[in-house]
C-alpha positions as CSV (number, residue, x, y, z in Angstrom):
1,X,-116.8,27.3,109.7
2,X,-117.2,27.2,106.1
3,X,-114.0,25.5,104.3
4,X,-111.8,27.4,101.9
5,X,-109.7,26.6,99.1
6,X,-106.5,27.5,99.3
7,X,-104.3,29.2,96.7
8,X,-103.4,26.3,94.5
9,X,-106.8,25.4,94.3
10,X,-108.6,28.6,93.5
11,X,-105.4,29.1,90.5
12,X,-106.7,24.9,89.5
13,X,-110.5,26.1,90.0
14,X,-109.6,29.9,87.5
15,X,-107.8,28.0,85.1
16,X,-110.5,25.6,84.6
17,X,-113.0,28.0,84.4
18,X,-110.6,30.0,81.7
19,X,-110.5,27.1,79.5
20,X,-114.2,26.5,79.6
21,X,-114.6,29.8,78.5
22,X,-112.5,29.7,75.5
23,X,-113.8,26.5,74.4
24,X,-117.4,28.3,74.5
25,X,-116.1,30.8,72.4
26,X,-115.8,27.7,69.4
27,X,-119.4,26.4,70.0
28,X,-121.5,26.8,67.1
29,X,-125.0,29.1,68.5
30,X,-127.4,25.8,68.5
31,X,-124.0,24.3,70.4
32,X,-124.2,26.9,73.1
33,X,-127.9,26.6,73.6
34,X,-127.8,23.0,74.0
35,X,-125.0,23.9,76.1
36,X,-126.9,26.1,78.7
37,X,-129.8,23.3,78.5
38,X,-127.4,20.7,79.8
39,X,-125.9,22.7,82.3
40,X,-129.1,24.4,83.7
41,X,-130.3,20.7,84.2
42,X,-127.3,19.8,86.4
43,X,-128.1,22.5,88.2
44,X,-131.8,21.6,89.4
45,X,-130.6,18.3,89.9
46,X,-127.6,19.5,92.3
47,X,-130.4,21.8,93.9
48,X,-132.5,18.5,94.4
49,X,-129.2,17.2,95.8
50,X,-128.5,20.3,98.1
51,X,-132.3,20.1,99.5
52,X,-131.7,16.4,100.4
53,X,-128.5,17.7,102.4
54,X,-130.3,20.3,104.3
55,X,-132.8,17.5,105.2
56,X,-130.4,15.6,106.7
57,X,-128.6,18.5,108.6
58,X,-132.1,19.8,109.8
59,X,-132.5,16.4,111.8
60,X,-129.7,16.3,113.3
61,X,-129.5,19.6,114.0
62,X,-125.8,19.9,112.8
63,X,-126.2,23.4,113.1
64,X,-126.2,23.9,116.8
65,X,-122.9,22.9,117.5
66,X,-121.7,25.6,115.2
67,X,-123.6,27.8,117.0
68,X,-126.2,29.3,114.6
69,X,-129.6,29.3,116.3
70,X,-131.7,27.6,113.4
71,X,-131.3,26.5,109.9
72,X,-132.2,29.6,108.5
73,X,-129.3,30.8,110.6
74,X,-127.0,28.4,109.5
75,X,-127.8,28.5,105.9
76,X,-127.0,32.6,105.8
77,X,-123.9,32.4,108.0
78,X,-122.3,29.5,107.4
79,X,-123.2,29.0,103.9
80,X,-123.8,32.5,102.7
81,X,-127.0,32.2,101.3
82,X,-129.3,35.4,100.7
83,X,-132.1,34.9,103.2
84,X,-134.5,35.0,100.5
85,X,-132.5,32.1,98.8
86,X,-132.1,30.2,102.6
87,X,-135.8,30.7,102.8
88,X,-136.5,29.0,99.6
89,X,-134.4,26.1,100.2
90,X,-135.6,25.7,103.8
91,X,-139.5,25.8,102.4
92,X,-138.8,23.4,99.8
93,X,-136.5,20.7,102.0
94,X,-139.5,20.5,104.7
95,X,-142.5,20.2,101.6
96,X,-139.8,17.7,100.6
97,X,-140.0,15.7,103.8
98,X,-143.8,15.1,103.3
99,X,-143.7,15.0,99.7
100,X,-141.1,13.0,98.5
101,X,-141.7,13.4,95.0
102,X,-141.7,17.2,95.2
103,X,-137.5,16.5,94.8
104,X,-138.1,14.8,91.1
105,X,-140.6,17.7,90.3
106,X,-137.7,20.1,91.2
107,X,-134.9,18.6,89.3
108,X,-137.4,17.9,86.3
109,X,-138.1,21.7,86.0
110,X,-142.2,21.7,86.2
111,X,-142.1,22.9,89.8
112,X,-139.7,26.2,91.0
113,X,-138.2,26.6,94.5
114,X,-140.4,30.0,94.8
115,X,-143.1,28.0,94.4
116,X,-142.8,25.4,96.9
117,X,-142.4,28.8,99.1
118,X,-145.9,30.2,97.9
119,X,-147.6,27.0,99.0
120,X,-145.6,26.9,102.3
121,X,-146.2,30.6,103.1
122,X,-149.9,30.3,102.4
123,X,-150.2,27.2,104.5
124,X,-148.6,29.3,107.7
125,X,-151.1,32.0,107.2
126,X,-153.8,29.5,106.6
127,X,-152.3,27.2,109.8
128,X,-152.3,31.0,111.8
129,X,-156.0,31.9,110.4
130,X,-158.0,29.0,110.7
131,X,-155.8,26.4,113.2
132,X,-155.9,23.8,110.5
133,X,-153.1,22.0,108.4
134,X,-153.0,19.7,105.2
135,X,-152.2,16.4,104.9
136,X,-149.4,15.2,103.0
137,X,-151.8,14.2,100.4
138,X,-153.4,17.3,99.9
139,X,-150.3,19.2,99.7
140,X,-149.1,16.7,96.7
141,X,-152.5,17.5,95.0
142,X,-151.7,21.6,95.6
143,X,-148.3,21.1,94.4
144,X,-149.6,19.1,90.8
145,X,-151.8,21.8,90.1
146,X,-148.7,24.0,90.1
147,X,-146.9,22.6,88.0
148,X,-145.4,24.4,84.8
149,X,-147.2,27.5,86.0
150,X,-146.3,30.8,86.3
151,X,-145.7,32.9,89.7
152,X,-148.3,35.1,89.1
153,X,-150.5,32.2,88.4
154,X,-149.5,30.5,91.1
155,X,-150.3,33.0,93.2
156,X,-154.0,33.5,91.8
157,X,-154.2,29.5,92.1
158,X,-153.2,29.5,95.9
159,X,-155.3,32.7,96.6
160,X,-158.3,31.3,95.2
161,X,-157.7,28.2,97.0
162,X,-157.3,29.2,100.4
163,X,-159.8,32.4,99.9
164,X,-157.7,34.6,100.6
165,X,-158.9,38.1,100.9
166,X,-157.5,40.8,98.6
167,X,-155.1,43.4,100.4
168,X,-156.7,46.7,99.7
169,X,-154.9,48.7,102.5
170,X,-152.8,52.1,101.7
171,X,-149.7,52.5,103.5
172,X,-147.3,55.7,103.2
173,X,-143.9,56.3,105.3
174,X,-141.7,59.0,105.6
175,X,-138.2,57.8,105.1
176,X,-134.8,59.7,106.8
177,X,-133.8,61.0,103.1
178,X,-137.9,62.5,102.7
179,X,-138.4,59.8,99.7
180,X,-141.8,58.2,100.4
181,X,-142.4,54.7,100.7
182,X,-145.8,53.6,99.2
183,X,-147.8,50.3,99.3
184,X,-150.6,50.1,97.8
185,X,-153.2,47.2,96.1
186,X,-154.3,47.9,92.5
187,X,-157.2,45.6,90.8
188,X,-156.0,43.4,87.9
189,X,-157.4,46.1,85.8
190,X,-155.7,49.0,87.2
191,X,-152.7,46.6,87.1
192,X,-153.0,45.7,83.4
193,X,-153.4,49.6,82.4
194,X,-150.2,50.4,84.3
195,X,-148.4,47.5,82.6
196,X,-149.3,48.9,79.4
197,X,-148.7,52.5,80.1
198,X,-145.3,51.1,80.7
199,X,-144.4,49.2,77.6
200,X,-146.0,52.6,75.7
201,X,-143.2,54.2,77.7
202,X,-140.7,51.7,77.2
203,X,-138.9,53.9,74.3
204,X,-138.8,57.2,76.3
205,X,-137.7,55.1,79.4
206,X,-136.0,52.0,79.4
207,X,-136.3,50.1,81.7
208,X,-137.9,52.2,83.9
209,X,-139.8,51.6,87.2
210,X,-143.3,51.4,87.8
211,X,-142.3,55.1,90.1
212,X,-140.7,56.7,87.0
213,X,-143.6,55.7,84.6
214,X,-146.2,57.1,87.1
215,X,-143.8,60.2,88.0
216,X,-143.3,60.3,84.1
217,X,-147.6,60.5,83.1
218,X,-148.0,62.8,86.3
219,X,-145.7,65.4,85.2
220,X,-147.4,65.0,81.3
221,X,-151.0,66.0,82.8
222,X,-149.6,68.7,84.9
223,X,-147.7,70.1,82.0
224,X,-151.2,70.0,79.9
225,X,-153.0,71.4,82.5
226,X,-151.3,74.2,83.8
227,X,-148.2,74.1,80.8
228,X,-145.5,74.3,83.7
229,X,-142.8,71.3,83.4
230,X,-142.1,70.2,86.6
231,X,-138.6,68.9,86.9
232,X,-137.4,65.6,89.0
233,X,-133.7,63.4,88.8
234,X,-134.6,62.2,85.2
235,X,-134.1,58.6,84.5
236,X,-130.7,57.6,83.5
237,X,-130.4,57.3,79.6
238,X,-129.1,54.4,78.5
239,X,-125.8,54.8,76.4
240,X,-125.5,55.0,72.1
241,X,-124.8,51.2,72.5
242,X,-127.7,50.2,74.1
243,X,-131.1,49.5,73.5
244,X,-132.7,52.9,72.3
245,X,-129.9,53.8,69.9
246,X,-130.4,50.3,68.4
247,X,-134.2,50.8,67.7
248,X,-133.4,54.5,66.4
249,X,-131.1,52.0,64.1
250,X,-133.7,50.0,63.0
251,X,-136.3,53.2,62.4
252,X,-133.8,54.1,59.7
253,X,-133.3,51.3,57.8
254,X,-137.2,50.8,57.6
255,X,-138.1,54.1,56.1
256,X,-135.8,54.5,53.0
257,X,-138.1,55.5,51.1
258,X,-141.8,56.0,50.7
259,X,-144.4,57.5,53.0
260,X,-144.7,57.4,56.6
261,X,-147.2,55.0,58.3
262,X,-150.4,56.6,58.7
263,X,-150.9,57.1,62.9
264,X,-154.1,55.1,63.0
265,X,-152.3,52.4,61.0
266,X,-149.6,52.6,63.2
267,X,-151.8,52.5,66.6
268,X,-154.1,49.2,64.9
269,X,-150.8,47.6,64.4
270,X,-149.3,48.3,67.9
271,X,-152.9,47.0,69.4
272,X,-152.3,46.2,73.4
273,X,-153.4,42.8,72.2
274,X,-150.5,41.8,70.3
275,X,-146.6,41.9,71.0
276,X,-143.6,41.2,69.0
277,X,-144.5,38.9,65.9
278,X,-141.1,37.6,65.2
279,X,-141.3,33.8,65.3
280,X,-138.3,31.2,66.2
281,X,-138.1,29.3,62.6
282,X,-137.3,26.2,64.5
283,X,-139.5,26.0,67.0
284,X,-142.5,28.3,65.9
285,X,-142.2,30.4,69.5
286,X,-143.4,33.7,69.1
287,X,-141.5,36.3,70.9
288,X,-144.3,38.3,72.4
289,X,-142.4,41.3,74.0
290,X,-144.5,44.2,74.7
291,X,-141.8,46.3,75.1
292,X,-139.7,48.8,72.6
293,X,-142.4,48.0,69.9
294,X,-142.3,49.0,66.3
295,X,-143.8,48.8,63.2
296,X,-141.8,46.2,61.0
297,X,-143.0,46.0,57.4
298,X,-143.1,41.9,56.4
299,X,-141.4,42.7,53.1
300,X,-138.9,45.3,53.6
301,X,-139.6,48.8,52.3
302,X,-136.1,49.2,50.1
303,X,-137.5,45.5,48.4
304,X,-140.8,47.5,47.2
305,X,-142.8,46.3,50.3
306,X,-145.7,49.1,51.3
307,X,-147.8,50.5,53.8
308,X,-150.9,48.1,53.7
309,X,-152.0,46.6,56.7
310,X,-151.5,42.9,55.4
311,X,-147.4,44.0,55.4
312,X,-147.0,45.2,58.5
313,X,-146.9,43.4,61.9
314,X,-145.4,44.8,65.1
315,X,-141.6,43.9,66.3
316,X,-139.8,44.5,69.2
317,X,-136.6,46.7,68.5
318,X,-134.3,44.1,69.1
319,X,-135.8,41.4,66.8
320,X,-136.7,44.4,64.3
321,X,-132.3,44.7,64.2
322,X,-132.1,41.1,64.4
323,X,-134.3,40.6,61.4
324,X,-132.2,42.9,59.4
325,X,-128.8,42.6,59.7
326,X,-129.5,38.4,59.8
327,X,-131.2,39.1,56.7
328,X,-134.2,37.0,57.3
């Protein structure tokens, strides 16, 4: 059974994690970032650590005497892992035990634990499909190729490796409540115009599903169509604190004065191709965001800045606030 700490210690453990919080509270902003830096390295290196430990307990199957009927078991039960997060760890602690230096990789940040599970569920289907396996070697080479990359690259990197056929099938299922469950494969075209149907939509409906923003264009065409509004459970608002009130914020400081932004200004400016301009002075990172996008004029209207298109960039809402009440 799992150990636990006993009143004195979880007061100790509180206390200490009280105090830390205060002194947080003093750290100057490039402080705290440093701060989450530091601490987010010790924590790939104590995931390195913990992978080393399920290594060990996997071969001696320490497990079984507690009597969970695999690791996976074990790892939910007794530790209380998610099985997604058990899964992970289990994947990454057996590529470990044939790749040795997959651990440094880990703890150095250029490969991520869902990773290593890609390659390792990719390698059962492949094991299942065609009755072959790779060598250790091979798997090092997948695993470089990895590195630093995205999931969603990963993914196209492992599916173009192994050839993996694209899933095309519709599925559809009745649930108990009559909600419908529905699966279905969209082409990375199809994929890219619902992603930016969303971030269009990302005003009207924060952070909404990809169900709302499909339910949301639906009801639009019927309305034009036929002119009857259909009604469904409407996506919670958020609240005046939030995001939209912040960007209705913003709106108003910009237009103090002058004329509005002609539209086909406004829709060149918010192009699909760009995202949020705002740029770290520091490090020169542009934000990018896609999301809650407006048109920020470079030099502010209220300073005699106008409406030309060498003045005006887009900004998410967020960095559109940031920018002003900063004052940069």
């Amino acid at each position: 059974m799992t150990q636990k700490l006993n009143s004195s210690e979880v007061a100790q453990a509180s206390q200490s994690l009280q105090s830390a919080c205060e002194n947080l509270s003093k750290l100057k902003n490039e402080e705290l970032h440093c701060e989450l830096k530091n601490r987010v390295a010790e924590e790939r290196k104590l995931t390195h650590q913990i992978l080393q430990i399920i290594i060990e307990i996997d071969l001696r199957k320490l497990y079984l005497p507690m009597a969970c009927s695999s690791l996976f078991d074990y790892l939910v039960r007794e530790i209380g892992y998610t099985p997604a997060s058990a899964q992970r760890r289990i994947d990454a602690a057996r590529m470990m035990q044939q790749v040795p230096e997959l651990g440094n990789k880990i703890e150095n940040g250029t490969l991520k634990l869902t990773q290593v599970s890609q390659v390792q569920q990719v390698l059962r289907l492949a094991k299942k499909a065609n009755k072959t396996q790779l060598l250790p070697s091979e798997k090092s080479d997948l695993l470089a190729r990895l590195e630093n990359k995205t999931g969603p690259e990963s993914e196209l990197i492992l599916a173009k490796e192994f050839n993996l056929s694209p899933q095309t099938q519709f599925k559809q299922k009745i649930q108990k409540d009559e909600s419908v469950r529905i699966e279905l494969t969209l082409s990375k075209e199809q994929m890219e115009i619902l992603d930016r149907a969303k971030e269009l939509l990302s005003h009207a409906l924060p952070g909404a599903t990809f169900a709302e923003v499909i339910t949301s264009l639906a009801q639009r065409y019927v309305k034009q169509r036929t002119g009857v509004n259909t009604s469904v459970k409407k996506h919670k608002s958020p609240s005046p604190s939030t995001e939209s009130n912040s960007a209705a914020e913003v709106k108003g400081t910009q237009n103090i004065s002058g004329k509005p932004i002609p539209s086909s200004v406004r829709k060149r400016i918010l192009s699909p191709n760009l995202g949020c301009q705002f740029k770290d002075s520091r490090t020169g990172k542009i934000c990018g965001s896609k999301h809650f996008l407006q048109v920020d004029h470079i030099k502010p209207r209220f300073a005699g800045g106008g409406n030309e298109s060498f003045n005006l960039r887009p900004m998410c809402s967020s960095h559109n606030k940031f920018r002003y009440t900063a004052g940069c």
